[in-house]
C-alpha positions as CSV (number, residue, x, y, z in Angstrom):
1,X,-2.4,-50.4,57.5
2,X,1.4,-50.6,56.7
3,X,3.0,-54.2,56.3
4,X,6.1,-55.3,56.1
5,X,7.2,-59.3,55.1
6,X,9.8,-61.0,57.0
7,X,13.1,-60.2,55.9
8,X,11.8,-56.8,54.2
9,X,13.1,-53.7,54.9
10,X,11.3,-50.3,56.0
11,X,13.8,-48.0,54.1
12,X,13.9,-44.9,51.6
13,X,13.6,-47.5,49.1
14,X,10.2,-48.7,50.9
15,X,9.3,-46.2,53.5
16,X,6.7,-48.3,55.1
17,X,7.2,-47.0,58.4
18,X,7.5,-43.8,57.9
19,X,6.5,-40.0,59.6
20,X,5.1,-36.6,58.7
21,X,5.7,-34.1,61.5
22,X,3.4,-30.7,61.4
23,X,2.5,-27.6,63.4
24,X,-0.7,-25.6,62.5
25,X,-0.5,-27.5,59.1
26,X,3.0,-26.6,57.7
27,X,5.2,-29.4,57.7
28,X,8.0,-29.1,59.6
29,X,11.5,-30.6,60.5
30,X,12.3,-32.1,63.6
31,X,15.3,-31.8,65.7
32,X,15.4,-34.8,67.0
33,X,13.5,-38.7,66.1
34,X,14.1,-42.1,67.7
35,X,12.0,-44.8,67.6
36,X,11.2,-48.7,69.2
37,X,9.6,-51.4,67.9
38,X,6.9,-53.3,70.0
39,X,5.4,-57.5,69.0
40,X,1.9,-56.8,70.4
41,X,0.5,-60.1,68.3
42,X,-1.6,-62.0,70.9
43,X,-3.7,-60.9,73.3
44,X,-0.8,-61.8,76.3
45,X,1.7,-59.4,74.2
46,X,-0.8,-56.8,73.4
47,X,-1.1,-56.3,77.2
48,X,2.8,-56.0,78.0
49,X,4.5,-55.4,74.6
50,X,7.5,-56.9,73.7
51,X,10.2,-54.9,72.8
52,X,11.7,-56.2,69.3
53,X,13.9,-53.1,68.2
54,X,16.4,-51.9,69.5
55,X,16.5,-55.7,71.5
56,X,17.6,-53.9,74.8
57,X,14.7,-53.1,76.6
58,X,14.2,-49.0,76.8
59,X,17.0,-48.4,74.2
60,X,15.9,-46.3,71.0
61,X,16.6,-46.3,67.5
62,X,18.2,-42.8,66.3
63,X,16.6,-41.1,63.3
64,X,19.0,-39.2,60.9
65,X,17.0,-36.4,60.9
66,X,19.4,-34.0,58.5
67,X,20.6,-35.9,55.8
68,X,18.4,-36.6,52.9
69,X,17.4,-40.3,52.1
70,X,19.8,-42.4,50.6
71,X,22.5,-41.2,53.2
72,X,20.2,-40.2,55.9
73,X,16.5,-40.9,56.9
74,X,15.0,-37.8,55.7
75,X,12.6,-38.1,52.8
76,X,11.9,-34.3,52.5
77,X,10.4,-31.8,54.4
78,X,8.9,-33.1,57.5
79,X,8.7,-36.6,56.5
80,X,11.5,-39.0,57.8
81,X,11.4,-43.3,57.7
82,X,12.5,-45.6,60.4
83,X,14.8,-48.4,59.6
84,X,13.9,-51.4,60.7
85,X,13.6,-55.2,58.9
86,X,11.9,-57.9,60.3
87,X,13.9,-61.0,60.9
88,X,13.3,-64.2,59.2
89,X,11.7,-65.6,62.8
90,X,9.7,-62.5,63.7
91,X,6.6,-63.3,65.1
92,X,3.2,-62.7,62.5
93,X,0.7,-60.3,63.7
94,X,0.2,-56.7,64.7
95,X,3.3,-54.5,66.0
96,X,3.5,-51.3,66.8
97,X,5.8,-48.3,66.4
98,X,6.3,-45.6,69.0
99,X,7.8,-42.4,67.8
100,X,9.5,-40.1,70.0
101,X,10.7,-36.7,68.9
102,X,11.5,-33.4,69.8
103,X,10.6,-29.7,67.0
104,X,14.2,-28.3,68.5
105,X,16.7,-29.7,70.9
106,X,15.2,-27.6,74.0
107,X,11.0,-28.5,73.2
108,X,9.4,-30.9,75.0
109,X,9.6,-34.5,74.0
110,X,6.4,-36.0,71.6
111,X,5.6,-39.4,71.8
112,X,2.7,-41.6,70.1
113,X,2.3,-45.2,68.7
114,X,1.2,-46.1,65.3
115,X,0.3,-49.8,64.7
116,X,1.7,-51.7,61.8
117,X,1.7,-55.9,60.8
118,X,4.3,-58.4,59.8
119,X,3.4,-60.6,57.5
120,X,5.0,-64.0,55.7
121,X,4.8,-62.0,52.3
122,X,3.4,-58.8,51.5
123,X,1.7,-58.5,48.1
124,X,3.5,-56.1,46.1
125,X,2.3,-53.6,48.4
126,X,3.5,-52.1,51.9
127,X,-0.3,-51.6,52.9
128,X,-3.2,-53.5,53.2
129,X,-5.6,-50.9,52.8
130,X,-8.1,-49.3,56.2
131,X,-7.8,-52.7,57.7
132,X,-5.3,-55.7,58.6
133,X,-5.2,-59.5,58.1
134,X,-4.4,-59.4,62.0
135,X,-7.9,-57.7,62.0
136,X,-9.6,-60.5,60.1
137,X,-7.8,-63.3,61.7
138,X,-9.2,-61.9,65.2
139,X,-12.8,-62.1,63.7
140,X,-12.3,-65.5,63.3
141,X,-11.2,-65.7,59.8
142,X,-9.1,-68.8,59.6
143,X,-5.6,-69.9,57.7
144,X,-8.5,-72.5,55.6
145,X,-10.7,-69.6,54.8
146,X,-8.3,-67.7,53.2
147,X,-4.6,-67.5,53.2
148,X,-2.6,-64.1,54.4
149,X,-2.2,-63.4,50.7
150,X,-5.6,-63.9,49.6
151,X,-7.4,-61.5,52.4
152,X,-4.5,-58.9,51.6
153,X,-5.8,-58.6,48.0
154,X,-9.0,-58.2,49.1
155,X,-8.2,-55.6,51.9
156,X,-7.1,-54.1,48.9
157,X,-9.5,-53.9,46.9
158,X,-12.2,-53.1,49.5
159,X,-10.1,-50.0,50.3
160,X,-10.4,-48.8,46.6
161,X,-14.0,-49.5,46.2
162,X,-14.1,-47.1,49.4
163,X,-12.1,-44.9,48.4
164,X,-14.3,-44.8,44.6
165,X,-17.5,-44.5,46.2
166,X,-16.9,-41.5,48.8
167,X,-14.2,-39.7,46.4
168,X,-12.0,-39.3,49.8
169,X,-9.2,-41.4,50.9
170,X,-8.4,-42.4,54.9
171,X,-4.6,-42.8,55.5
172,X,-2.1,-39.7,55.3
173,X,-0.3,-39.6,51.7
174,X,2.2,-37.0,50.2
175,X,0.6,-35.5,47.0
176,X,0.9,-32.6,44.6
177,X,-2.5,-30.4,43.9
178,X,-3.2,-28.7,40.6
179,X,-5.6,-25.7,41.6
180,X,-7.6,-23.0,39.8
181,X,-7.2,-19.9,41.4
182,X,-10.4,-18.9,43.4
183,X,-9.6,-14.3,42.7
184,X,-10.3,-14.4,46.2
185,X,-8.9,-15.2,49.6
186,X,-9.8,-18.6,49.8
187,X,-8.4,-22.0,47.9
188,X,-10.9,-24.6,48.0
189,X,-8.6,-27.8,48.5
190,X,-10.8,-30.7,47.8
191,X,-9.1,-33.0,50.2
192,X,-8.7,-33.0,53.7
193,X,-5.3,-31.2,54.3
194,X,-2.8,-32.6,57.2
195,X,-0.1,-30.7,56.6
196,X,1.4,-28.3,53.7
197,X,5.1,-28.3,52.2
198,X,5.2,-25.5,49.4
199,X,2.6,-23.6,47.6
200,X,3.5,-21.8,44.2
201,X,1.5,-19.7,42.2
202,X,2.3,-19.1,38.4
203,X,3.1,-16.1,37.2
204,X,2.4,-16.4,33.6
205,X,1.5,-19.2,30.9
206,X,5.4,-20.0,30.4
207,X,6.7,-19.4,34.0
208,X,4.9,-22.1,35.8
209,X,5.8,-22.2,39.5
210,X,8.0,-19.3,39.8
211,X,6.1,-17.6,42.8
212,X,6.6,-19.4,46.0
213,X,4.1,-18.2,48.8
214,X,5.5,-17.6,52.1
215,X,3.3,-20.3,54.5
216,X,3.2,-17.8,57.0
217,X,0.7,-15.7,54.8
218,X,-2.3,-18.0,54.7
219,X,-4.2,-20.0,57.4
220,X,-4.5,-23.8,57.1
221,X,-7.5,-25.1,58.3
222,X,-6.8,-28.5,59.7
223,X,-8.3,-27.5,62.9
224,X,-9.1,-31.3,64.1
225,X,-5.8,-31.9,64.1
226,X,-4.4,-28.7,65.6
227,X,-6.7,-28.1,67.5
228,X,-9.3,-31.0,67.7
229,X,-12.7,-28.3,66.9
230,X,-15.0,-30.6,64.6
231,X,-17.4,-27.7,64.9
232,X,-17.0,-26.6,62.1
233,X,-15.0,-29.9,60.2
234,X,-12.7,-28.5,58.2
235,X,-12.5,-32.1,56.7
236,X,-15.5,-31.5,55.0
237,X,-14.4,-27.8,53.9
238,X,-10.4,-28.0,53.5
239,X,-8.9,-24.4,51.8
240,X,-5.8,-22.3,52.6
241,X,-7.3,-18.6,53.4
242,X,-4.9,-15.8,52.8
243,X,-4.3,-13.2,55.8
244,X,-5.9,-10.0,55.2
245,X,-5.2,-6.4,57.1
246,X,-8.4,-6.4,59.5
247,X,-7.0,-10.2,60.6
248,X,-4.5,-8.8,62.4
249,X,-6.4,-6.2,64.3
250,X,-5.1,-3.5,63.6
251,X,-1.4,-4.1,63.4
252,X,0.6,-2.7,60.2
253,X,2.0,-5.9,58.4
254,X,3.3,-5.6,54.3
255,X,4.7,-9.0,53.2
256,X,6.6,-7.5,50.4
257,X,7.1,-3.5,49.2
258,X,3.9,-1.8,48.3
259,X,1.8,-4.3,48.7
260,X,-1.0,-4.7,51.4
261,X,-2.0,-8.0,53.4
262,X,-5.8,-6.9,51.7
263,X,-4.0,-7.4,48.6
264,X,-3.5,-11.0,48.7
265,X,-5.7,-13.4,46.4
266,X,-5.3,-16.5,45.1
267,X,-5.1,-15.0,41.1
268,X,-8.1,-16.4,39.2
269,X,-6.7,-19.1,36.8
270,X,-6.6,-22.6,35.5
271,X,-4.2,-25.3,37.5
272,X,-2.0,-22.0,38.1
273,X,-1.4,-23.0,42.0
274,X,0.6,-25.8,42.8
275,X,-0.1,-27.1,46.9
276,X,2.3,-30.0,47.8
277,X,1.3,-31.4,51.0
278,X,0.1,-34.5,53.2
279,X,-3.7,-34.6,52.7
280,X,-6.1,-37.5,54.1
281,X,-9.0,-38.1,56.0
282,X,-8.2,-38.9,59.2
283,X,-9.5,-38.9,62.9
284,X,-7.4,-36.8,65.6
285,X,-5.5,-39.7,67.7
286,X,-2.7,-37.9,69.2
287,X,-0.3,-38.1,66.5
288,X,0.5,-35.4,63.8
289,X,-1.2,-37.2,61.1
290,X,-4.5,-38.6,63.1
291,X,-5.5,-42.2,61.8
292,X,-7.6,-43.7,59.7
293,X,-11.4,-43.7,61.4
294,X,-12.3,-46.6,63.1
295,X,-15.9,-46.4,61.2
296,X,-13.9,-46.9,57.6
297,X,-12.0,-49.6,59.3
298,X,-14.7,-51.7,60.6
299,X,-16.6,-51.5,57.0
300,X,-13.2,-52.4,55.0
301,X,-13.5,-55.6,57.2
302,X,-17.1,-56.3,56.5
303,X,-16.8,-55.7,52.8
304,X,-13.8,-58.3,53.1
305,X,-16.4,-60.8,54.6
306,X,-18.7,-60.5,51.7
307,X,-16.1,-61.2,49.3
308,X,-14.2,-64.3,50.9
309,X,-15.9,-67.0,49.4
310,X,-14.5,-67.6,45.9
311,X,-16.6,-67.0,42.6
312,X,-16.7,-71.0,42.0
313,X,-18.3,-70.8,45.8
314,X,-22.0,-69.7,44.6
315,X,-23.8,-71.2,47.5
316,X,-21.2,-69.2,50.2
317,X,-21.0,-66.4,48.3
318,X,-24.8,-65.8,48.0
319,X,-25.2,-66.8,51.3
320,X,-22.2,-64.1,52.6
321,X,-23.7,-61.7,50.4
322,X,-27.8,-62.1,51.0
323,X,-27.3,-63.1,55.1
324,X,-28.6,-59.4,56.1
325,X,-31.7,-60.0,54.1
326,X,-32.6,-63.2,56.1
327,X,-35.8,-63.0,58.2
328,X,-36.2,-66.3,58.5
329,X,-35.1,-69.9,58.2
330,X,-36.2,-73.2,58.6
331,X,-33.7,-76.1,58.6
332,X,-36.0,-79.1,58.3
333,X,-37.0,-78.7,54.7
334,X,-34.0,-75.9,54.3
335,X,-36.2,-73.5,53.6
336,X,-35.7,-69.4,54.3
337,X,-37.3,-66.2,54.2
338,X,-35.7,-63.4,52.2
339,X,-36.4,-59.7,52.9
340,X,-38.0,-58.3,49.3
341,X,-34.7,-57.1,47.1
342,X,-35.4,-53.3,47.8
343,X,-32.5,-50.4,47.6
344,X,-31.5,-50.1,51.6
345,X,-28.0,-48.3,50.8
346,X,-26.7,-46.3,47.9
347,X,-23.4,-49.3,47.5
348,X,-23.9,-52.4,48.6
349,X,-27.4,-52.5,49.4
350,X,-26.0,-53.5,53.0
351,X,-27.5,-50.9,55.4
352,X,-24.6,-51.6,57.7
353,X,-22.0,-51.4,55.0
354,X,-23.4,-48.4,53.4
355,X,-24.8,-46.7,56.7
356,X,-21.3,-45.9,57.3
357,X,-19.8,-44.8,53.5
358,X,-22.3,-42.2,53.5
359,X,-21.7,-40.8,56.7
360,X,-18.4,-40.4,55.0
361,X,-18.7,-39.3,51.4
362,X,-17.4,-36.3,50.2
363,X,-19.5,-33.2,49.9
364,X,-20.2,-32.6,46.5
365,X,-19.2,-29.0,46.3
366,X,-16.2,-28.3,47.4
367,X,-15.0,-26.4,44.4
368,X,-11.5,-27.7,44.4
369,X,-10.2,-28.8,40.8
């Protein structure tokens, strides 16, 4: 979840709060962005949100949605950051950010909320991973279990171990794909694609990147975002397909002189297409992006429980770490009954933990380099 510390600024510097805009999976600009910042931090606020920014109620903050970043707010295609620092007395907790925007001056007006926390100090990173210390602190983690700083670093570093043991990653995050040419009409992606900005093709060993493919050629299928089918999941099958003649049902289409819509393949070779996109793993929540599942969320916090108490700690940490083994205890002579050690999950050993990371690993053969 994105963090920002008091007195730190979401910027192009840090573009903590920040937004990709999409339609059918291209990136896209947008005509026109504004934004408000809400302190929903304790149960009282979560049910009437305080506005925080702009400080007059209903008022928005503008986006500069055509200059590029340092000027303007426009980090590159589709992908624009709010400007917003937390002052020194902001209240600690969750916030949220509600977007509004508009694809062209005339379109209906978009609008969605994405939650986000302020923190005392953020530690060296403007996320905490699939979860939030607001999240843990609402579990009943206390200030004199761990501090803020402590359960960020291991927010952290459950989010990586998730991210290592399912080979997927759950946020949206701008990244450039090496790919090996499939010869046919399908690119096997790998990761789950949100959105694409530019696809290039090589055209020989010493012209890398000189053939950029027209986005209107190819299909993108991020159909639980577009469209919200998750019959079939495109997450688990992400590609770019190339149009061919019978697609279009009979009407004459040639994207360039003598050559046919049948014509286009993706041109077998090693690393010799180039996708730049937004890719991720998320579930479909209204925005353009979709969220990180609620299921990842909920196991980044348990796998933040098992690690609180400190290495020094042996009896907590056993006992944080064995509990869902425990068939039985007995506090007269402090005796308990321990379930036989036994593989229950592929991870952990946790069922609950690992119930859910296999649910969400990636499918071995997905082809993509």
């Amino acid at each position: 979840m994105p963090a920002l510390a008091r007195g730190q600024a979401s910027s192009c510097a840090n573009p903590a709060l920040d937004l990709f805009t999409q339609i059918n999976g291209v990136l896209v600009d947008v005509a026109v962005l504004e934004f408000q910042v809400f302190d929903v931090s304790d149960p009282g606020k979560a049910q009437s949100p305080v506005q925080v920014h702009p400080t007059t109620p209903g008022a928005r903050a503008p986006v500069n949605v055509t200059t590029l970043c340092p000027a303007g707010d426009k980090l590159s295609t589709g992908h624009f950051v709010a400007r917003w620092t937390p002052s020194i007395d902001e209240a600690i907790g969750t916030h949220e950010i509600q977007w509004f925007f508009r694809l062209t001056q005339t379109a209906p007006e978009q609008t969605f909320r994405e939650e986000f926390e302020v923190l005392v100090a953020v530690a060296g990173f403007s996320s905490t991973g699939y979860a939030s210390v607001s999240d843990l602190r609402d579990e009943g983690v206390s200030v004199n279990d761990a501090s803020d700083r402590r359960l960020q670093q291991q927010l952290s570093l459950a989010s990586r171990y998730i991210e290592r043991v399912t080979g997927r990653f759950f946020e949206p995050r701008a990244q450039t794909l090496k790919l090996d040419g499939s010869g046919g009409r399908v690119l096997p992606l790998g990761q789950p694609i949100i959105g694409v900005d530019q696809v290039m093709i090589d055209s020989g060993p010493f012209r890398p990147g000189d053939l950029d493919v027209e986005t209107s050629l190819f299909r993108v299928y991020n159909r639980h975002l577009t469209e919200g089918l998750f019959q079939p999941d495109d997450r688990d099958n992400p590609k770019l397909e190339f149009f061919h003649g019978e697609d279009l049902a009979g009407v004459h289409f040639e994207p360039m002189r003598g050559l046919s819509l049948s014509s286009l393949v993706w041109p077998v070779g090693q690393q010799n297409v180039t996708v730049r996109g937004v890719f991720g793993y998320t579930e479909p929540d209204g925005s353009p992006t979709g969220r990180t599942p609620e299921l990842i969320r909920h196991a980044t916090k348990l796998l933040v429980m098992r690690e609180l108490p400190r290495l020094a700690d042996r009896d907590r940490r056993e006992d944080a770490q064995r509990r869902w083994r425990l068939t039985s205890e007995h506090t007269r002579d402090q005796g308990y009954n321990l379930e036989p050690l036994k593989l229950h999950g592929d991870f952990t050993g946790d069922p609950e933990i690992d119930n859910i990371l296999v649910a969400f690993c990636r499918p071995p053969d997905l082809g993509a380099a």
